[in-house]
C-alpha positions in Angstrom: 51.5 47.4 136.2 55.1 49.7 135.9 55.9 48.0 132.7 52.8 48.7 131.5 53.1 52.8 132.1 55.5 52.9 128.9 52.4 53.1 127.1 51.6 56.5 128.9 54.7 58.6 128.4 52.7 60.7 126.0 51.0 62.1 129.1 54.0 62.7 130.6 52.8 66.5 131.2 49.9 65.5 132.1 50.9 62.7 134.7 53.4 65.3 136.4 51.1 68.5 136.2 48.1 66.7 137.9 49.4 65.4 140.7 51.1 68.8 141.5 47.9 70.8 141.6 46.4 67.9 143.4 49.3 68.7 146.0 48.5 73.1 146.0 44.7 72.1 146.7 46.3 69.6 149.4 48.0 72.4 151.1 45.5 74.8 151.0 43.2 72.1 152.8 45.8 71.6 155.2 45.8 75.3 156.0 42.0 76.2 156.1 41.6 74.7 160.4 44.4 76.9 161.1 42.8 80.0 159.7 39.6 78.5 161.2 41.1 77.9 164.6 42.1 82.1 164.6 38.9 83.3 163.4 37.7 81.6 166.3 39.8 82.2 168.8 41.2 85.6 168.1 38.1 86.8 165.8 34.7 85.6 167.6 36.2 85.1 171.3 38.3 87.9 171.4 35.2 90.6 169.5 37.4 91.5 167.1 35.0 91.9 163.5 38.3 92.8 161.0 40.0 89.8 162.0 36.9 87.3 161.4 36.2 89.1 158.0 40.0 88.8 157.1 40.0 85.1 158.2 37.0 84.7 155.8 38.1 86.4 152.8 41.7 84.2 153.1 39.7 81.2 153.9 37.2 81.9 150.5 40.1 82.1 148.6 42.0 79.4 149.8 38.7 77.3 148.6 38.1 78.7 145.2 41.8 78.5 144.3 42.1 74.6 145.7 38.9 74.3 143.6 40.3 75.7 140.2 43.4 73.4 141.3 41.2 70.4 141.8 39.5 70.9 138.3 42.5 71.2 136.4 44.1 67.6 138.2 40.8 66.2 137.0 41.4 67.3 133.4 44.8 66.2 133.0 43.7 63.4 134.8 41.0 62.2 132.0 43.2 63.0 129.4 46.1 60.6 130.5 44.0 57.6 131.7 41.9 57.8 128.2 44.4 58.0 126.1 46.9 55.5 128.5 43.9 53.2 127.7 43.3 53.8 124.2 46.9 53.2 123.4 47.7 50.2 125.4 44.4 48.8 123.6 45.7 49.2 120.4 49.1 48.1 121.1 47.4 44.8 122.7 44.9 44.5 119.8 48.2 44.8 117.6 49.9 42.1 119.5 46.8 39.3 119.2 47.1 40.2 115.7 50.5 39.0 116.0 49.9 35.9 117.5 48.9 32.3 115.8 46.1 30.2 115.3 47.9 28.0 117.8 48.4 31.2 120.4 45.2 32.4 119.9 43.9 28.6 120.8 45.2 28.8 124.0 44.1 32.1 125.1 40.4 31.7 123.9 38.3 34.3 122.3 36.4 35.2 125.3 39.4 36.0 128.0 41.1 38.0 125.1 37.8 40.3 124.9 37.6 40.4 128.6 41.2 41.9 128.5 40.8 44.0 126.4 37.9 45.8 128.1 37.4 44.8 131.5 40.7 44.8 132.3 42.1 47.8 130.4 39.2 49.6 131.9 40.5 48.6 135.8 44.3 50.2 134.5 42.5 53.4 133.2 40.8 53.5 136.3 44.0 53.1 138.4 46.0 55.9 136.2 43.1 58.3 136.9 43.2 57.5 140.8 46.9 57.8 140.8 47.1 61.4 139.6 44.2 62.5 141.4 44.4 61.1 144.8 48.2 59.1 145.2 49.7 62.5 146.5 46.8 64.0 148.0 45.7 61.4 150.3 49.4 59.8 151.7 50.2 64.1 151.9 47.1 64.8 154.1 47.2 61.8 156.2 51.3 62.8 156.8 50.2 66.4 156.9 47.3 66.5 159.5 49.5 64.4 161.8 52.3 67.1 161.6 50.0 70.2 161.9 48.1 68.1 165.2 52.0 68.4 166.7 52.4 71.7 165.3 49.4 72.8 167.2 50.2 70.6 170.6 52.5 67.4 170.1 51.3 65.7 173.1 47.8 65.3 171.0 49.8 65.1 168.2 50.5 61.0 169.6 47.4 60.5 169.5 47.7 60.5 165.6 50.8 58.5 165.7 48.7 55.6 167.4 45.9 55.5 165.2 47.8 55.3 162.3 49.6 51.6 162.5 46.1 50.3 163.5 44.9 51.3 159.9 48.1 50.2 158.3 47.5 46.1 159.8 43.9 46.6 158.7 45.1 47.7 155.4 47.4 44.8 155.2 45.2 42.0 155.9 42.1 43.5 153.7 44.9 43.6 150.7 46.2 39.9 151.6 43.3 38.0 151.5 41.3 40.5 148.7 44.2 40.5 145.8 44.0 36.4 145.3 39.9 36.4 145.0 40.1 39.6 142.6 42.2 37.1 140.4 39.5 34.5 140.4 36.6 36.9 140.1 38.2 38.0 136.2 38.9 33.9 135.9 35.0 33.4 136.1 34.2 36.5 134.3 36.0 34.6 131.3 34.0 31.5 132.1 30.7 33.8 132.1 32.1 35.6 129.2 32.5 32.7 127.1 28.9 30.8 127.8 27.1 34.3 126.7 29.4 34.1 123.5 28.3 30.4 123.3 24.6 31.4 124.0 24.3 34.1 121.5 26.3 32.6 118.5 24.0 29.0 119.0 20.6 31.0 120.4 18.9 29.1 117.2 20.1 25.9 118.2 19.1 26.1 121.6 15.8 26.8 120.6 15.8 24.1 118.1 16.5 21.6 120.8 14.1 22.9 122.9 17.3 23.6 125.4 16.4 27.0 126.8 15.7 25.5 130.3 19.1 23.7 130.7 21.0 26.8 129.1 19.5 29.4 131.5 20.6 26.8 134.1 23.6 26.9 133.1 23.8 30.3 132.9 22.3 31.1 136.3 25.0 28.5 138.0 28.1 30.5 136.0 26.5 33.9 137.2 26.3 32.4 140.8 29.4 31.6 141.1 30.8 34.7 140.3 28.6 36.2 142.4 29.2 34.5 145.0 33.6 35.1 144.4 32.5 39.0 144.0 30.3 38.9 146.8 33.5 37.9 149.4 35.8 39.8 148.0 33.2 42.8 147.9 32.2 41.9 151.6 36.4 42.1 152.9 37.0 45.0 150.7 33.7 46.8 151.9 35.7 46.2 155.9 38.2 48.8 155.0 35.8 51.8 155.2 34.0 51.0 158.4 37.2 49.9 160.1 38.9 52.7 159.2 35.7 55.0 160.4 35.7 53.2 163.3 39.0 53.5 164.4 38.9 57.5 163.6 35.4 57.9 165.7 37.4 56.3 168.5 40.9 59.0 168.1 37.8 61.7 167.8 36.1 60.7 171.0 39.7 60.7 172.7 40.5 64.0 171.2 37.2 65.5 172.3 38.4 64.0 175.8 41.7 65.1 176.2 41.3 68.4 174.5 38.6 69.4 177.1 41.0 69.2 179.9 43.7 70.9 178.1 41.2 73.9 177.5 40.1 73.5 181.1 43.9 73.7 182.3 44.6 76.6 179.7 46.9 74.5 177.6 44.6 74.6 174.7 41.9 77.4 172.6 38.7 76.0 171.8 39.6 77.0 168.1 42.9 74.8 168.4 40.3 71.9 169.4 38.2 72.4 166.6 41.4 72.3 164.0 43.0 69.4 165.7 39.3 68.1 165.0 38.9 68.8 161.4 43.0 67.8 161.0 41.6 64.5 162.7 38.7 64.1 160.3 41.1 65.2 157.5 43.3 61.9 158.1 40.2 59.7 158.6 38.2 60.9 155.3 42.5 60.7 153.3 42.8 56.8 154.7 39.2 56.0 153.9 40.7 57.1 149.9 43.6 54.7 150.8 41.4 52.6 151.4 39.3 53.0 148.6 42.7 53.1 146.1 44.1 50.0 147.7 41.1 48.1 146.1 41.7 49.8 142.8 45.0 49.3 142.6 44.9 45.3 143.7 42.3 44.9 141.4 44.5 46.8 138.6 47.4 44.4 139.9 45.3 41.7 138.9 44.5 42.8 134.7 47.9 43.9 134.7 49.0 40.2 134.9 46.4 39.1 132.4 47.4 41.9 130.3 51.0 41.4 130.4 50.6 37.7 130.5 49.5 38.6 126.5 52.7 40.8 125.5 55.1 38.7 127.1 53.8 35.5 125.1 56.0 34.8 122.1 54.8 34.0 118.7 55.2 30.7 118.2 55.0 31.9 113.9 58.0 34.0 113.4 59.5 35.1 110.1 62.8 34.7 109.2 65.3 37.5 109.1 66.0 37.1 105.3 62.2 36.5 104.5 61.9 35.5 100.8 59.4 38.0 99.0 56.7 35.7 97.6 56.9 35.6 93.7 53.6 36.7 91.6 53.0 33.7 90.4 53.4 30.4 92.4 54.9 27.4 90.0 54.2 24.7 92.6 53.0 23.7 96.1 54.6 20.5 97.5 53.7 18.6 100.6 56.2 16.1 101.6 55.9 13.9 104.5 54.1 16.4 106.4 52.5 15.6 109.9 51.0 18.4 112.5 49.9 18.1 116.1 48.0 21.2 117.6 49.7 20.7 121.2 52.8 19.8 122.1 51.8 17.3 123.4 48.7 15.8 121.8 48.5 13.7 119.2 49.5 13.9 115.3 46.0 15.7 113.2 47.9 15.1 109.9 50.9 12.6 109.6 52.5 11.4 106.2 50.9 13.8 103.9 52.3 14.0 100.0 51.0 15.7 97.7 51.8 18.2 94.8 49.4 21.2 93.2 50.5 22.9 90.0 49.2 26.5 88.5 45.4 25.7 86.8 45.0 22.0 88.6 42.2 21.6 90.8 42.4 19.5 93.8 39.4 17.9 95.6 39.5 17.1 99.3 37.1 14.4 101.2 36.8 12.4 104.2 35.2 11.9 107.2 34.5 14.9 109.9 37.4 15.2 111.9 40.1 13.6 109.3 42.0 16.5 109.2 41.0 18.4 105.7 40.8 22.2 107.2 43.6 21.6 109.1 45.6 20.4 106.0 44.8 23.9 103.9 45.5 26.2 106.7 49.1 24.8 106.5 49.9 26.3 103.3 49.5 29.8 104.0 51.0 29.1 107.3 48.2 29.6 109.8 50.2 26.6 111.6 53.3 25.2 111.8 54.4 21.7 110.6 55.4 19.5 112.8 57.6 17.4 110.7 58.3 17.4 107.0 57.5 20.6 104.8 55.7 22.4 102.8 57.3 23.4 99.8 56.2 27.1 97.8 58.2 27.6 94.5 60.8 25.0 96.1 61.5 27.1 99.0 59.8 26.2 102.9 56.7 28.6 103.6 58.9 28.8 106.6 60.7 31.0 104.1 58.4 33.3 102.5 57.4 36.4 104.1 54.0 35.9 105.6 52.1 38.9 104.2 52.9 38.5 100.4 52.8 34.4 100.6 49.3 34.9 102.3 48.5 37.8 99.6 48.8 34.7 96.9 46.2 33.0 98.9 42.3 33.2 99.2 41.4 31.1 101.6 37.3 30.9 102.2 37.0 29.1 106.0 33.3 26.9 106.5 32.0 29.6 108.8 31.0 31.9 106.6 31.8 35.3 108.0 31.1 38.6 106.9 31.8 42.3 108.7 29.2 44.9 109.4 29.3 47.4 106.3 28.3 47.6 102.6 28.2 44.5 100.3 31.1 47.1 98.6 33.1 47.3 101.7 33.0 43.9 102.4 34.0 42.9 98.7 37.2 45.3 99.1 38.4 43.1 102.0 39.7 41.1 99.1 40.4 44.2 97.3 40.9 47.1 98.4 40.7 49.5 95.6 38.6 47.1 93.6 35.9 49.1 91.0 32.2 48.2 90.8 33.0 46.4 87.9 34.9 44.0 89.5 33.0 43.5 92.4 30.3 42.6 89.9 32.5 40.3 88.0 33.2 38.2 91.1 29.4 38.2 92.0 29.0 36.6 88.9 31.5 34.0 89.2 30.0 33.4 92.6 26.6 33.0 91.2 25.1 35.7 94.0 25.3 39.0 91.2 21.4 38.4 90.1 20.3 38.6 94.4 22.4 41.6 95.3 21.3 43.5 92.2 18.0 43.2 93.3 18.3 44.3 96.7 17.2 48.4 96.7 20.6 49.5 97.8 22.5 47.1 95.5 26.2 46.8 96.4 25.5 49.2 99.3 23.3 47.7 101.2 24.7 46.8 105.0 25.5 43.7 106.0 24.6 42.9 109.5 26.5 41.6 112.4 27.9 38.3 110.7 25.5 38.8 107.8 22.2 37.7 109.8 20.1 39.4 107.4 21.4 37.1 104.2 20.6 33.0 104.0 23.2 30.5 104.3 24.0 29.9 100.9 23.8 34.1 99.9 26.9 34.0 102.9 29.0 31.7 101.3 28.4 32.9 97.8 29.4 36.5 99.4 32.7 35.2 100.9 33.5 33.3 97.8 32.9 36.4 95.9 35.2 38.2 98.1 38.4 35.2 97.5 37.4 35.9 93.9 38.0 39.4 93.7 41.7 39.3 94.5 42.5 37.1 92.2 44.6 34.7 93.5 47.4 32.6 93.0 45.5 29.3 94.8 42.5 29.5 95.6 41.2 27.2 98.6 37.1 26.8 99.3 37.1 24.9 102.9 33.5 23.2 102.4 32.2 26.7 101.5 29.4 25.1 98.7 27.8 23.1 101.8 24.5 25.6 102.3 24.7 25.3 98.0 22.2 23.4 96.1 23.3 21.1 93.7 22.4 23.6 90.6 24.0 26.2 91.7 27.1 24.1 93.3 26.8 23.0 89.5 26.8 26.5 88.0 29.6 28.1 90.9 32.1 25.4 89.7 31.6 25.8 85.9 32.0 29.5 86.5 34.8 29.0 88.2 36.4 26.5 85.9 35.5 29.5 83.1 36.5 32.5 85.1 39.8 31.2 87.3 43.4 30.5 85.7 44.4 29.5 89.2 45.1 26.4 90.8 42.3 25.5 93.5 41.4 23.3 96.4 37.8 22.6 97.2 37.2 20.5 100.7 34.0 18.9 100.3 31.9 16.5 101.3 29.6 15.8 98.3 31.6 13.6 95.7 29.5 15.6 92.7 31.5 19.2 94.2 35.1 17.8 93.6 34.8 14.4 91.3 36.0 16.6 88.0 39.3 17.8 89.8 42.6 16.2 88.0 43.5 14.6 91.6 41.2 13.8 94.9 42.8 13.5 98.4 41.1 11.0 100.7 42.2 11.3 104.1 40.8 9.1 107.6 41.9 10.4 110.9 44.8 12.2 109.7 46.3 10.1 107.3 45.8 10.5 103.0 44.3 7.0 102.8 43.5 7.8 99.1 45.1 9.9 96.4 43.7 9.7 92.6 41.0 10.8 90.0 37.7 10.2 90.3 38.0 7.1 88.5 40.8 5.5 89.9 39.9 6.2 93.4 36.4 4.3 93.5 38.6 1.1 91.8 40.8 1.0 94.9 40.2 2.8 97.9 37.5 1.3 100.0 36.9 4.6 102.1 35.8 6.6 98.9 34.3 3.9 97.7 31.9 4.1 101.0 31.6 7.9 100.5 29.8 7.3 97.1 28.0 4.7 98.2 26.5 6.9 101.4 25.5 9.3 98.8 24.2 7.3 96.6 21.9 5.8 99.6 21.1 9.3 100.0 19.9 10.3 96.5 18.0 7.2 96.0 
C-alpha cells in the first residue's frame, strides 16, 4: 500500500495538517479527567463554587476547541482520500489502457472493474482512517497509560498488563483474517463476472428457458462468498468484544484497588474517577485499533490486486525509434505468419501469406473458430506474431508507432458496440471534428441515413447502453458508419453484415465499392458478401487452406467448395 501513496502527494498539506489537529483534540481529551478529577475533589468535596465553575468553563472549552479540531481533520481528511482515489483511478484506468488484448485476456473484464471500485474504495477508506484516527488512537492508548502513572503508578501497572493481552488478540484476529479477505475479493470477481454474464445473455437465458439453472447458479456463487465473508466477518467481529472484555475486567480491578487506596488515603475519589475515564479512554482507542486493523488488512489485500495491475508489463511495446505511419499505406504483407494466444497453447494462425494493395478487396471465410478475427486484429497490432511478420509499407508493424498505424485503420469488430450519447457523438468516435455533412455521407454509404433521419431527434438522438434501443442490423450499419467516417487507409468489417439482409448486404457493398478508394477486408460467412473481392482467403483451424478468386477457388479447394454447397442447401 506505501508505493501506492505516491499518488497522494498532492495532499501532502492535507495528509500532514490532519493528523496534527487529530493530535490537539487528542490532548485536550487526555486532559479533560484531570480537570474533572479537581472539580471534584477540590471543587464539590472541598465547597469551593469558583473552582467548580473555573473547572467548567476550561473543561467547555477544551471540548469546543477539540471539536473545531476534530472538524477540520475530517475535512482534510475527505479531501485527500477522494482525490487519493480519484487519481490512482485514473492512473490505473490509464494503465489498462496500456495493456494488450493478450494482458487484458488474462486479467478478465470483471476483476479489472472490481479493482477499480471495490478495491480503490477499501484504499480511500484506509487513507481517510489513517489521518483521522492513526495518531489519535496509538497517542490515547500511550497517553492514558502515562497519565494513570502520573496520577498513581502503582495503578498505572495495571494498564501495562492489559495492554499485551490486546496486542496477542490483535495478532491472531490479523493472522488468520488477512488470508480470507484475499479470497472474499477472489469470489467477488467470480460473482462479478456471472452478473456480467447474466445481464449481457439475459435474452438468451430466457430464450432457453434457463432462468431456473442461472439463479442456481447465482445463488451457489453468492453462497459462497457469503459464507468466506461470513468467517472472516465472525473473527474480525472477536476483536471488539475481546477487547471490551478485557477492559471491563482492568475496570472491575480498578474499581477494586482504587477503593482501598481511597480507604487508606492514598487516593481522591476524583483521581478514581480520571484513572476511570483514562481506563475507558484506552479501551474505546484499542476498540479503533481494532476496528483500523480490519481496514487496513483488508486495504493490504486491494493494494496487491491493485499493484498486481501497474507492476504488469506490456507485453505490446513500441520501439524507441517508432516509425511515423505514412498517409497512405502502399502495401500490407503477411509472410509466414503463425500466432498462439498463450505461451504455451497452441498455434490459432500458422503459415499465413498473403498480400493487400491500396483499392483491392479481400474476402475472408471459413469455419467458426478457424482463426479469421484473429488474423485482422494482427495488422493493426492488437497482438503480437508469433513467428514471421507482418509487413506495413515494407517495414514490421512492430515498427510503426501504434497510434498513427492504428489511425490508418477502421477496424469494425462482430459485436457491434456502441457508447451512450448522440448518434453525432458516437459518429465522431471515428471523427472527431467531423461536420453533419459527413456524418450523413457515411450514413449513406452504410445504408442506415434513411432510419436515423426519421427518428425525431435525428443525429441527436441517444443511444442507449450498447445501443439496446436500435435492431441488430441498425448496430452494425451504425458502427460501419462510424469506420467510414474516418476515412481510412484499410478498412476491415469482421462479419459486421451478419444481422444484414441480403438486399441491403447487396446495396452496403455497392456503396462501398462506389464511395471507398481504400483497400478492404470483409470476414464473412455468406459466399454472396465477399465472392466479388480480387482474392478470397479460406482458412480451417488456423491454416489458409485456400487462397484465390471466386472462380478459381470453387475449381480447387474442397473446403470452399463445401461452403457454397452448405449455402446453396440453404437457399434451396
Amino acid at each position: 500500500m506505501i508505493h501506492l501513496l505516491r499518488y497522494a502527494k498532492a495532499y501532502r498539506k492535507q495528509i500532514i495538517l490532519g493528523p496534527f489537529f487529530k493530535f490537539l483534540e487528542a490532548v485536550f481529551e487526555l486532559v479533560l479527567p484531570l480537570f474533572m478529577a479537581r472539580l471534584i475533589d477540590q471543587g464539590v468535596r472541598a465547597g469551593h463554587p469558583a473552582t467548580v465553575w473555573r473547572m467548567t468553563v476550561w473543561m467547555v472549552t477544551m471540548s469546543v476547541i477539540g471539536m473545531i479540531c476534530a472538524v477540520i481533520c475530517q475535512y482534510y481528511a475527505s479531501i485527500a482520500s477522494q482525490g487519493f482515489g480519484t487519481k490512482l483511478r485514473t492512473q490505473l484506468m490509464k494503465k489498462i489502457n496500456q495493456l494488450s488484448h493478450q494482458d487484458l485476456n488474462q486479467f478478465g473484464t470483471d476483476t479489472l472493474i472490481t479493482r477499480l471500485t471495490s478495491d480503490i474504495n477499501q484504499l480511500q477508506l484506509a487513507l481517510a482512517m489513517l489521518i483521522r484516527l492513526v495518531v489519535r488512537a496509538p497517542f490515547l492508548s500511550i497517553g492514558s497509560v502515562i497519565m494513570a502513572f502520573y496520577i498513581d503508578w502503582q495503578t498505572g501497572l495495571l494498564y501495562l498488563i492489559l495492554l499485551p493481552i490486546f496486542c496477542a488478540i490483535l495478532f491472531f484476529i490479523v493472522r488468520y483474517s488477512v488470508p480470507l479477505y484475499r479470497r472474499v475479493q477472489a469470489k467477488l470477481d467470480q460473482l462479478n463476472e456471472l452478473v456480467n454474464q447474466n445481464l449481457s445473455g439475459v435474452r438468451v437465458i430466457r430464450a432457453f428457458a434457463r432462468r431456473k439453472e442461472d439463479v442456481k447458479r447465482f445463488d451457489d456463487a453468492a453462497d459462497d462468498l457469503a459464507n468466506i465473508y461470513q468467517r472472516v466477518t465472525n473473527l474480525s467481529a472477536l476483536l471488539s468484544p475481546a477487547t471490551t472484555l478485557v477492559m471491563n475486567l482492568g475496570i472491575v480491578a480498578l474499581v477494586y484497588i482504587g477503593g482501598f487506596k481511597v480507604n487508606t488515603g492514598h487516593l481522591a475519589p476524583g483521581e478514581v474517577l480520571a484513572l476511570i475515564n483514562y481506563m475507558n479512554q484506552m479501551l474505546l482507542a484499542l476498540i479503533v485499533v481494532s476496528n483500523l486493523v480490519v481496514i487496513f488488512t483488508r486495504a493490504a489485500a486491494s493494494s496487491v490486486r491493485i499493484n498486481q495491475v501497474f507492476e504488469t508489463t506490456p507485453s505490446l511495446t513500441q520501439p524507441q525509434q517508432a516509425q511515423t505511419a505514412p498517409s497512405q499505406l502502399d502495401f500490407i504483407r503477411f509472410e509466414n505468419v503463425a500466432f498462439r494466444y498463450d505461451a504455451n497453447g497452441g498455434l490459432a494462425l500458422q503459415n499465413i501469406n498473403f498480400s493487400l494493395k491500396p483499392g483491392e478487396f479481400i474476402g475472408i471465410t471459413g469455419a467458426t473458430g478457424s482463426g479469421k478475427t484473429t488474423l485482422t486484429q494482427l495488422i493493426p497490432r492488437f497482438y503480437d506474431v508469433a513467428a514471421g511478420r507482418i509487413l506495413v509499407n515494407g517495414l514490421d508493424v512492430r515498427e510503426w508507432d501504434l497510434a498513427a498505424l492504428r489511425h490508418q485503420i477502421a477496424f469494425v469488430p462482430q459485436t457491434a458496440v456502441l457508447f451512450h450519447g448522440t448518434i453525432r457523438e458516437n459518429l465522431q468516435w471515428g471523427k472527431a471534428d467531423a461536420t453533419d455533412a459527413e456524418c450523413f455521407q457515411a450514413l449513406a454509404t452504410a445504408q442506415c441515413r434513411e432510419f436515423v433521419e426519421k427518428l425525431p431527434e435525428g443525429l441527436n438522438t441517444m443511444v442507449m447502453e450498447n445501443g439496446k434501443n436500435f435492431s441488430g442490423g441498425q448496430r452494425q450499419r451504425l458502427t460501419i458508419a462510424r469506420a467510414l467516417i474516418r476515412k481510412p487507409n484499410l478498412l476491415i468489417l469482421d462479419d459486421s453484415l451478419s444481422a444484414l439482409d441480403y438486399q441491403t448486404d447487396l446495396d452496403l457493398r455497392q456503396a462501398l465499392a462506389r464511395d471507398l478508394d481504400s483497400a478492404m477486408i470483409i470476414i464473412s460467412q455468406r459466399v454472396r458478401s465477399i465472392q466479388k473481392a480480387k482474392e478470397i482467403l479460406v482458412l480451417d483451424s488456423g491454416c489458409l487452406v485456400g487462397k484465390g478468386s471466386h472462380e478459381s477457388l470453387l475449381a480447387s479447394s474442397h473446403e470452399y467448395q463445401a461452403i457454397v454447397a452448405s449455402q446453396e442447401e440453404e437457399h434451396d
